[in-house]
N, CA, C and O atoms as a GROMACS GRO file, in nm:
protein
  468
    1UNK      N    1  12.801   9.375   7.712
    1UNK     CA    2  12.828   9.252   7.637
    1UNK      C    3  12.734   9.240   7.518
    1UNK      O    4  12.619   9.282   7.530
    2UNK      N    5  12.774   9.188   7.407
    2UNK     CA    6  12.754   9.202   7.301
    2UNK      C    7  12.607   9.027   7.338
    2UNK      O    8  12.624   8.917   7.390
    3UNK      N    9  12.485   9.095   7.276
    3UNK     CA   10  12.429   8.914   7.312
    3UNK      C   11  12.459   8.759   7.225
    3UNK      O   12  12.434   8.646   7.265
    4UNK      N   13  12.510   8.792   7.119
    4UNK     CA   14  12.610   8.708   7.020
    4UNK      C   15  12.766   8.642   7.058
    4UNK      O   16  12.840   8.559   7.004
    5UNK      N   17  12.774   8.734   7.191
    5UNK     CA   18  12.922   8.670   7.217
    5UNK      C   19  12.868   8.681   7.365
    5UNK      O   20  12.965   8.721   7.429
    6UNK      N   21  12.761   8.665   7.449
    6UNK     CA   22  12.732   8.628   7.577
    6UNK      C   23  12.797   8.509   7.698
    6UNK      O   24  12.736   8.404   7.679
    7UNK      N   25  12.880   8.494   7.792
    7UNK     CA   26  12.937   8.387   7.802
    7UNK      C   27  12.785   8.318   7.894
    7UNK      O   28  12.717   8.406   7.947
    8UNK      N   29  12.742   8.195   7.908
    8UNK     CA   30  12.634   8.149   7.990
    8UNK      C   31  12.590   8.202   8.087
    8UNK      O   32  12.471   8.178   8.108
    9UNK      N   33  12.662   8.292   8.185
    9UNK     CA   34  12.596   8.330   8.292
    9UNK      C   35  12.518   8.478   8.269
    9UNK      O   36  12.412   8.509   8.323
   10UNK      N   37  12.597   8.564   8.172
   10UNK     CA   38  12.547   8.638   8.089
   10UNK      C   39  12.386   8.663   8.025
   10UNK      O   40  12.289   8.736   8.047
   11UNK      N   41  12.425   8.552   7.933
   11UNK     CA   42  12.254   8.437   7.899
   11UNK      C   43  12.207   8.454   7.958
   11UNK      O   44  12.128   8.548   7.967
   12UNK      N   45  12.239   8.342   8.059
   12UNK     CA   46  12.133   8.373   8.185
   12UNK      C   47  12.063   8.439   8.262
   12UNK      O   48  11.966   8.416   8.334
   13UNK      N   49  12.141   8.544   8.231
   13UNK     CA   50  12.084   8.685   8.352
   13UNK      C   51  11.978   8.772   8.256
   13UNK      O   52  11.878   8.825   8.305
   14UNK      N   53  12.007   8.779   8.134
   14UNK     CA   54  11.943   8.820   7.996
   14UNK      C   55  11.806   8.752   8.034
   14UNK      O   56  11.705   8.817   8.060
   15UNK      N   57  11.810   8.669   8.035
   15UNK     CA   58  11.656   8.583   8.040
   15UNK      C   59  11.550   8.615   8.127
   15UNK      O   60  11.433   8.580   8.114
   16UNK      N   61  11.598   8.683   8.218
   16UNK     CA   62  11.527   8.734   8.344
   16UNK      C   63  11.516   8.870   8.370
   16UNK      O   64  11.448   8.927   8.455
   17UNK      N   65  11.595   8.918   8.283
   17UNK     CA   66  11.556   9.069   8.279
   17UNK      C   67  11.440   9.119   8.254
   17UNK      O   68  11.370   9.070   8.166
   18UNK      N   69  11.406   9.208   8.314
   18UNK     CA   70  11.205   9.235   8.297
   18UNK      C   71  11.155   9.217   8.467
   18UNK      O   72  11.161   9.116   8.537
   19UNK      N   73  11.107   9.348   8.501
   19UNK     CA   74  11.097   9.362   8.645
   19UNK      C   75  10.994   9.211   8.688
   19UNK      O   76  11.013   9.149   8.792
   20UNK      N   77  10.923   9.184   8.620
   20UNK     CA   78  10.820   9.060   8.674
   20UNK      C   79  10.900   8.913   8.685
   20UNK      O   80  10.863   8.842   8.779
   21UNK      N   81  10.980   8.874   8.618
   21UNK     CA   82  11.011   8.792   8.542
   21UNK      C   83  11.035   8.666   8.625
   21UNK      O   84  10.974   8.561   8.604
   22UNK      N   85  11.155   8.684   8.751
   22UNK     CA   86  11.186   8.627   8.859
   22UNK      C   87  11.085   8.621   8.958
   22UNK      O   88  11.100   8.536   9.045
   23UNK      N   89  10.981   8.699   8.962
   23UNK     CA   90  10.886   8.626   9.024
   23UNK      C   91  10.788   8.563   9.013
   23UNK      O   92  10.734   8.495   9.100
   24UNK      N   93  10.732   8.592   8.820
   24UNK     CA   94  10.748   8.495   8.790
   24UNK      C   95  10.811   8.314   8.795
   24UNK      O   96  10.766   8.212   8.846
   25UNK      N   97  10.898   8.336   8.738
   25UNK     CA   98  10.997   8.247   8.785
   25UNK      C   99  10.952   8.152   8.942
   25UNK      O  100  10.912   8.038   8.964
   26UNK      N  101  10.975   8.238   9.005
   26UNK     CA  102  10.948   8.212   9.167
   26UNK      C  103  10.811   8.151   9.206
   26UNK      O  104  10.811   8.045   9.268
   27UNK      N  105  10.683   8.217   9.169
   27UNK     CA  106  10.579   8.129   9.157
   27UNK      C  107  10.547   8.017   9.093
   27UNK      O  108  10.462   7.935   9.130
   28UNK      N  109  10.630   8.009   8.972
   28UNK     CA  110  10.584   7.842   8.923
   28UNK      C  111  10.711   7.724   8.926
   28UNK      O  112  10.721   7.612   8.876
   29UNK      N  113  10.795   7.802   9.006
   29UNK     CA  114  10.866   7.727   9.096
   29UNK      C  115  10.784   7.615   9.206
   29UNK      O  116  10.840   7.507   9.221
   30UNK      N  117  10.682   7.635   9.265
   30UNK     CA  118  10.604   7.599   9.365
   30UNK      C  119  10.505   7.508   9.305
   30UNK      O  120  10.482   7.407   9.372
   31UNK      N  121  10.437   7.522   9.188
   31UNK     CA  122  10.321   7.466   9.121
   31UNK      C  123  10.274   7.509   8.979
   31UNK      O  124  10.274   7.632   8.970
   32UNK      N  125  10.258   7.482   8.932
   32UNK     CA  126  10.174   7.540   8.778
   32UNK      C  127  10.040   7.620   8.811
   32UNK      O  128   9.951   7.604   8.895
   33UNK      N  129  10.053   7.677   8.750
   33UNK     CA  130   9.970   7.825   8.758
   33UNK      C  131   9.902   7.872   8.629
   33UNK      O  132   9.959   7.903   8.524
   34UNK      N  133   9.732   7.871   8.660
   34UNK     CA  134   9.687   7.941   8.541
   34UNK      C  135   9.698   8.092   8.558
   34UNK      O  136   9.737   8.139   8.665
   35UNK      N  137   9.663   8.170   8.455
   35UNK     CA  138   9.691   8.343   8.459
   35UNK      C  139   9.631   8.394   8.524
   35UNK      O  140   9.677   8.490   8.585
   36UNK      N  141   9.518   8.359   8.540
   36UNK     CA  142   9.435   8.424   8.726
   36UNK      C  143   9.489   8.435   8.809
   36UNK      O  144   9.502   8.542   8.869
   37UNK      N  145   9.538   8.335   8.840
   37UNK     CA  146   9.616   8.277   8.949
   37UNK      C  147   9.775   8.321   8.962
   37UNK      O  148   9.841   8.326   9.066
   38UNK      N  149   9.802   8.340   8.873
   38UNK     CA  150   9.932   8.426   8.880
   38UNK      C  151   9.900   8.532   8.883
   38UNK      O  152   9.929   8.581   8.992
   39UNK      N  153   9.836   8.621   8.798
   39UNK     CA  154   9.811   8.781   8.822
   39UNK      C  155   9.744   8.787   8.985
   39UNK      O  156   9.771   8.884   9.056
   40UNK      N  157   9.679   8.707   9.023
   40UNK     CA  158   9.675   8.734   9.176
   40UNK      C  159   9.755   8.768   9.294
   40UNK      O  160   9.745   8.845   9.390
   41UNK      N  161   9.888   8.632   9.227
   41UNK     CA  162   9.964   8.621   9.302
   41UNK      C  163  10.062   8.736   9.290
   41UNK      O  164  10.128   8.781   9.384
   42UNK      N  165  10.063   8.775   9.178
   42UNK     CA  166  10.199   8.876   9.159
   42UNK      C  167  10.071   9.021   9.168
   42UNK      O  168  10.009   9.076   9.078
   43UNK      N  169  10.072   9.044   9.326
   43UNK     CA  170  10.011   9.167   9.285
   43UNK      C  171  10.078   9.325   9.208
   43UNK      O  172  10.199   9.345   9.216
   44UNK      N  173  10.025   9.385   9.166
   44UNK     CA  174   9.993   9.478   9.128
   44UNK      C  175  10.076   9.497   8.918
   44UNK      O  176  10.094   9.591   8.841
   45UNK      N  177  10.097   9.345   8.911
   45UNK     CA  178  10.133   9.332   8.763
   45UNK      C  179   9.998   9.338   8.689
   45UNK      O  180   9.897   9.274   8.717
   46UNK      N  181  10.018   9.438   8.578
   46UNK     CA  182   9.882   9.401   8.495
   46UNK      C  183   9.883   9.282   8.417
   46UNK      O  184   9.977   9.205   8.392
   47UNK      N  185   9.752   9.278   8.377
   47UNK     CA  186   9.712   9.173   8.268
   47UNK      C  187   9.830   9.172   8.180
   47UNK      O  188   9.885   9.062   8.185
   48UNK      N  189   9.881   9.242   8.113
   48UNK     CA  190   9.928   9.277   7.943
   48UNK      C  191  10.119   9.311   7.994
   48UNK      O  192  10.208   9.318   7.910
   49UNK      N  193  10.137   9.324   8.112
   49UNK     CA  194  10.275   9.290   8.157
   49UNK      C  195  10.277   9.170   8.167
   49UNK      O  196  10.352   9.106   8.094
   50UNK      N  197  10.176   9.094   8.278
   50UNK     CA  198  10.185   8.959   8.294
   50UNK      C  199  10.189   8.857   8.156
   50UNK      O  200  10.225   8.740   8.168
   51UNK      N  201  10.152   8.909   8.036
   51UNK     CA  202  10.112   8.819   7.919
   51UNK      C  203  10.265   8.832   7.863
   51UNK      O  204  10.350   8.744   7.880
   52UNK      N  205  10.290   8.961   7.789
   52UNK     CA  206  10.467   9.023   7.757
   52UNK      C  207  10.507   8.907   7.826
   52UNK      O  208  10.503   8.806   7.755
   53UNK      N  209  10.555   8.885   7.973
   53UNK     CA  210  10.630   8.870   8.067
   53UNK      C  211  10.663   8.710   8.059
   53UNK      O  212  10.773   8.656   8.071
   54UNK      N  213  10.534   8.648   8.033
   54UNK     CA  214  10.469   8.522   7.987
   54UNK      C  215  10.559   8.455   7.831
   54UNK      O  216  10.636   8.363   7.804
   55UNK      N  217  10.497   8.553   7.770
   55UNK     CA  218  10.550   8.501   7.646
   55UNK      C  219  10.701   8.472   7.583
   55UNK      O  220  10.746   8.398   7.496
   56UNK      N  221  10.777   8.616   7.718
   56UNK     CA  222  10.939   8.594   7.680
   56UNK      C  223  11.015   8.472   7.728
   56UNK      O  224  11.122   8.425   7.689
   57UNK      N  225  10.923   8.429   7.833
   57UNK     CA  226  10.977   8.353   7.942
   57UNK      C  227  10.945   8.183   7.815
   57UNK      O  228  11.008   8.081   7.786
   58UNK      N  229  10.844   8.229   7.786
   58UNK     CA  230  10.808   8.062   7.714
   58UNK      C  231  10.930   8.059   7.548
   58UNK      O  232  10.967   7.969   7.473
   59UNK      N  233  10.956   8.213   7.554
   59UNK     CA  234  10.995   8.211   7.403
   59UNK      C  235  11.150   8.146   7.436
   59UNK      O  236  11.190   8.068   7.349
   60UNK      N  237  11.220   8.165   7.525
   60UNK     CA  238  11.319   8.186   7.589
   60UNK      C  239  11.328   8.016   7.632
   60UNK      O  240  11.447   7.992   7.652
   61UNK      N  241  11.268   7.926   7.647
   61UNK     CA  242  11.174   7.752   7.650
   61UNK      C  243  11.225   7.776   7.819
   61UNK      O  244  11.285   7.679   7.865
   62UNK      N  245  11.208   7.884   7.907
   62UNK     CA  246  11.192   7.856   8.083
   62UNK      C  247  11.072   7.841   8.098
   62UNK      O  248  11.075   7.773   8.200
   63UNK      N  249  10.939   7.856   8.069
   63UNK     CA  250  10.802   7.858   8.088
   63UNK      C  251  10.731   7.774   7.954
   63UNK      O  252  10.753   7.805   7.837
   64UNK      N  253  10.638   7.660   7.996
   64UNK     CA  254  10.552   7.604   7.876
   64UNK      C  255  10.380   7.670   7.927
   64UNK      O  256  10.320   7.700   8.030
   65UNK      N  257  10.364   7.667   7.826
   65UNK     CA  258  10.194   7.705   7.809
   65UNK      C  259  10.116   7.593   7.765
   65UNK      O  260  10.153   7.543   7.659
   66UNK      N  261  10.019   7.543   7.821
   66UNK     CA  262   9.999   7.453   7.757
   66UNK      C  263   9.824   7.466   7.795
   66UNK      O  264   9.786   7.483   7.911
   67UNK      N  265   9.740   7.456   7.692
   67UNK     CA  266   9.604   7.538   7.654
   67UNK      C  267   9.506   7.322   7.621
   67UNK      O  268   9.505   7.238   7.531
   68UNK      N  269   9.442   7.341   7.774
   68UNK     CA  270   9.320   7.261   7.743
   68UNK      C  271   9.205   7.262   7.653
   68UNK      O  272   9.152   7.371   7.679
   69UNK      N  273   9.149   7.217   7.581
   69UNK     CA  274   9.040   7.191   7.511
   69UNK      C  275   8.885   7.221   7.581
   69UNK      O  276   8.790   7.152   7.542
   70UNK      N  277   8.870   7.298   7.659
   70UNK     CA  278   8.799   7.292   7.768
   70UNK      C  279   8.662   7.422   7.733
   70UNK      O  280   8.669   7.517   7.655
   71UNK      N  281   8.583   7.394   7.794
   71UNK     CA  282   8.498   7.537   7.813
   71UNK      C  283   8.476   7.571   7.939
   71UNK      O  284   8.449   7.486   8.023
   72UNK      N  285   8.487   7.719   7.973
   72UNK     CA  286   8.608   7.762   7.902
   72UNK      C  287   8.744   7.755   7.897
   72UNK      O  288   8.816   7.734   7.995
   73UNK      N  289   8.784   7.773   7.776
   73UNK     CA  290   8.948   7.748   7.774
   73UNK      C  291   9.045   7.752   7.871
   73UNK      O  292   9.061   7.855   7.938
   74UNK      N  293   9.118   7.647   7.891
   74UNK     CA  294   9.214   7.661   8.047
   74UNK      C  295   9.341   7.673   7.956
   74UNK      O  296   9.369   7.632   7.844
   75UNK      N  297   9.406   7.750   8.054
   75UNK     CA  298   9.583   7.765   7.997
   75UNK      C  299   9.647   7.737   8.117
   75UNK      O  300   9.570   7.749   8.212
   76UNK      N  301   9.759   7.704   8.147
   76UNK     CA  302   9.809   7.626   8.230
   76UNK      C  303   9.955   7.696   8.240
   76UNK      O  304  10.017   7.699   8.133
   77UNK      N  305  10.007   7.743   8.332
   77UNK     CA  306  10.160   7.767   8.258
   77UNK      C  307  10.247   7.674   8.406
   77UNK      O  308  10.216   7.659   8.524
   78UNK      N  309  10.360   7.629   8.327
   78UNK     CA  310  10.468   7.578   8.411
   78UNK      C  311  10.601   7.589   8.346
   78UNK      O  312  10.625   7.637   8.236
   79UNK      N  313  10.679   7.539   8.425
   79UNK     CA  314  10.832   7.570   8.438
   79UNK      C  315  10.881   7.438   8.345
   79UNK      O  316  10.883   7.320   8.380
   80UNK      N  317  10.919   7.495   8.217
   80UNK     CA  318  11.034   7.366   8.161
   80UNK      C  319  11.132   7.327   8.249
   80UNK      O  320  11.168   7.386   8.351
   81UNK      N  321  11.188   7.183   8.186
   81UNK     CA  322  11.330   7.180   8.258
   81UNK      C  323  11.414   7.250   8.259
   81UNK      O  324  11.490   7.245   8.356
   82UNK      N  325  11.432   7.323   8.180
   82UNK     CA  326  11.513   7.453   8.139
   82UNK      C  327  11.519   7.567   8.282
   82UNK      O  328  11.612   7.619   8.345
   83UNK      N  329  11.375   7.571   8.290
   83UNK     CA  330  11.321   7.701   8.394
   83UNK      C  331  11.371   7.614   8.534
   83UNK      O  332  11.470   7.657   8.593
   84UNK      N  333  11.317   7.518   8.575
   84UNK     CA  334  11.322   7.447   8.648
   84UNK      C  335  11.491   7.442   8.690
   84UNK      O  336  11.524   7.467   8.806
   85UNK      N  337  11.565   7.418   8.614
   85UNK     CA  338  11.712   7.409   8.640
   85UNK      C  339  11.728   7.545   8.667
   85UNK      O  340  11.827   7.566   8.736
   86UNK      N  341  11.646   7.671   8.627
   86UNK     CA  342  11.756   7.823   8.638
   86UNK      C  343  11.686   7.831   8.773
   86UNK      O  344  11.737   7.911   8.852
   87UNK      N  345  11.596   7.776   8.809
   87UNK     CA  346  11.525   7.836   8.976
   87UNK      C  347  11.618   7.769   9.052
   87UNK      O  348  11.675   7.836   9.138
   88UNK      N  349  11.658   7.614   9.038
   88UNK     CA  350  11.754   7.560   9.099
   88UNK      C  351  11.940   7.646   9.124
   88UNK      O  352  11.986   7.670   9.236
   89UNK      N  353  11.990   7.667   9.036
   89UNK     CA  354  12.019   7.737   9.006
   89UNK      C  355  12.064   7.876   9.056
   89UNK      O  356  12.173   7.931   9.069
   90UNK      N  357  11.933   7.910   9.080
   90UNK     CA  358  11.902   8.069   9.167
   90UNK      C  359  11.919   8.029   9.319
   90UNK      O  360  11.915   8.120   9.402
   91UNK      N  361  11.936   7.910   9.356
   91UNK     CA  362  11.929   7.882   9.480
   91UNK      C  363  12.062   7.964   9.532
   91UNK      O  364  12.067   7.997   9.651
   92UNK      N  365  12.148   7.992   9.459
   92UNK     CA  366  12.335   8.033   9.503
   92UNK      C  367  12.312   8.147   9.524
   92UNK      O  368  12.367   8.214   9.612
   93UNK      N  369  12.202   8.196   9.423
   93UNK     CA  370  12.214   8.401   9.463
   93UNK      C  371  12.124   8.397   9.546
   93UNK      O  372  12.187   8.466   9.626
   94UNK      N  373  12.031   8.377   9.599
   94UNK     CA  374  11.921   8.346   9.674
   94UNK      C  375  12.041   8.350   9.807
   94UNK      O  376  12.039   8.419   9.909
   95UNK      N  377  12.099   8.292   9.781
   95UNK     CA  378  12.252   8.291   9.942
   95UNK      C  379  12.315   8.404   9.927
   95UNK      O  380  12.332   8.482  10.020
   96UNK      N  381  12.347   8.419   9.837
   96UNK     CA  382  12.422   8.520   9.839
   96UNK      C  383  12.342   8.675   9.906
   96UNK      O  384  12.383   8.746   9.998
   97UNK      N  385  12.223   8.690   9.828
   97UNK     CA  386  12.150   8.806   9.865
   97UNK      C  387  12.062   8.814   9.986
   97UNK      O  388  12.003   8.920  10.006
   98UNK      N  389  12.038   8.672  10.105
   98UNK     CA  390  12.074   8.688  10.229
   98UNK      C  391  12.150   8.674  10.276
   98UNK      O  392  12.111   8.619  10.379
   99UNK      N  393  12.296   8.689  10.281
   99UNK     CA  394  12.393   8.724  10.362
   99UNK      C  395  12.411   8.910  10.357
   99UNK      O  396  12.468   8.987  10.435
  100UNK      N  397  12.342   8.932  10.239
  100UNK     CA  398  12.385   9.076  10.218
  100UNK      C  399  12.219   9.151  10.280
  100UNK      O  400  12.196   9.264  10.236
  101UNK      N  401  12.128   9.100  10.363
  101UNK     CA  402  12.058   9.173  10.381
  101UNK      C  403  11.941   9.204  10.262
  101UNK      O  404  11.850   9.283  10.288
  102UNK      N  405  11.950   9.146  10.150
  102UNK     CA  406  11.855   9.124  10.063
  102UNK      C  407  11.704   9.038  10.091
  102UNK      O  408  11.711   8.936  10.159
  103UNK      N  409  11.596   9.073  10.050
  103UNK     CA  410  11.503   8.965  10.040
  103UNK      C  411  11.533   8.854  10.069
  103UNK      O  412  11.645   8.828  10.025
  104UNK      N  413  11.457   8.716  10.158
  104UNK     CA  414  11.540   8.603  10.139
  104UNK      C  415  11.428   8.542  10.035
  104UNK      O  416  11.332   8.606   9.992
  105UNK      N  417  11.467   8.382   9.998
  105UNK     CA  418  11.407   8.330   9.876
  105UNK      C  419  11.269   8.295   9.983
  105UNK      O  420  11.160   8.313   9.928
  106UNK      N  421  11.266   8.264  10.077
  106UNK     CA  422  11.123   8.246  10.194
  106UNK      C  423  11.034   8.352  10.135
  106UNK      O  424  10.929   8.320  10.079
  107UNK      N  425  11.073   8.473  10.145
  107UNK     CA  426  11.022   8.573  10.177
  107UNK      C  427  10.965   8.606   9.978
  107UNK      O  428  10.850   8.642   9.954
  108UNK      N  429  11.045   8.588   9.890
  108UNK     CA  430  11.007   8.637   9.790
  108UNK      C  431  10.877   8.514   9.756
  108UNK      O  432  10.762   8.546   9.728
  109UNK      N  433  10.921   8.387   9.766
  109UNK     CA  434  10.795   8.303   9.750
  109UNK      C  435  10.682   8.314   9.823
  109UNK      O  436  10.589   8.241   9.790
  110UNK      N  437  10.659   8.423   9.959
  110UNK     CA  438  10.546   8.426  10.033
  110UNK      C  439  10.494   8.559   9.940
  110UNK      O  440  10.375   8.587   9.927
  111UNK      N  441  10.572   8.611   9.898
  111UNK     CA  442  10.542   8.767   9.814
  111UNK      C  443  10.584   8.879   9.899
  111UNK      O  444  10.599   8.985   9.838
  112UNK      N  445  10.608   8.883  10.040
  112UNK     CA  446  10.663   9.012  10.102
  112UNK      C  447  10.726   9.075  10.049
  112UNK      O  448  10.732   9.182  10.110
  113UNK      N  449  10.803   9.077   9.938
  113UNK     CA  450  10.905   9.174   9.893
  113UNK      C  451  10.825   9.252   9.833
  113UNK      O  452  10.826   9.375   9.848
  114UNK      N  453  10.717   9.168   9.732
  114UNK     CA  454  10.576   9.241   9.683
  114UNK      C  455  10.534   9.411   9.770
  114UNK      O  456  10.519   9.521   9.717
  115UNK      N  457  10.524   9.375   9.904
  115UNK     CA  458  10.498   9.508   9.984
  115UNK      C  459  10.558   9.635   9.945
  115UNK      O  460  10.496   9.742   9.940
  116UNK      N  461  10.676   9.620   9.918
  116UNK     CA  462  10.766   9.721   9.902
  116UNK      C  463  10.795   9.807   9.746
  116UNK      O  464  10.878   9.891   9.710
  117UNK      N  465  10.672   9.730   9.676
  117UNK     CA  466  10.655   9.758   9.478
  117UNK      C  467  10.560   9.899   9.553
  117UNK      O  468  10.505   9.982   9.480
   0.00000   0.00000   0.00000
């Protein structure tokens, strides 16, 4: 599919392409997360995937960044409404891909699927 003539679900799937992205996604589903704290959580993503990964997601308005005044500097990332609606959203394939023996959405938010990277 051409990305100029994409029909929405299309879009959609575009947005998440990028092996991190959805779990991404999946962790700040739960809470807002500074980048420590996500690179923890998503083990074995580097720094400089996690940032890429970061930036498409915010460019894309599913992820806001939003940078305290602080020493030292805090960055904050969370889920627009945007993001927020596609995790909702994800709840249908999330069914779909346990009935088929896939990861369930339990399991990807605890990180077990993580084991298997």
């Amino acid at each position: 599919m051409n990305k100029s003539t994409d029909n929405g679900f299309a879009a959609a799937i575009r947005m998440v392409e990028g092996k991190w992205k959805v779990d991404i996604l999946c962790e700040l589903g739960t809470a807002s997360r500074r980048f420590g704290r996500l690179k923890h959580a998503l083990s074995g993503i580097s720094e400089k995937m996690l940032a890429q990964q970061l930036r498409e997601l915010e460019a894309d308005g599913l992820v806001d960044r939003k940078v305290f005044s602080e020493v030292p500097a805090k960055v904050v990332y969370s889920l627009t409404e945007r993001g927020a609606g596609l995790n909702a959203a994800a709840g249908s394939l999330c069914l779909w891909a346990e009935q088929f023996g896939l990861p369930s959405c339990t399991e990807i938010a605890n990180g077990a699927h993580l084991d298997a990277r």
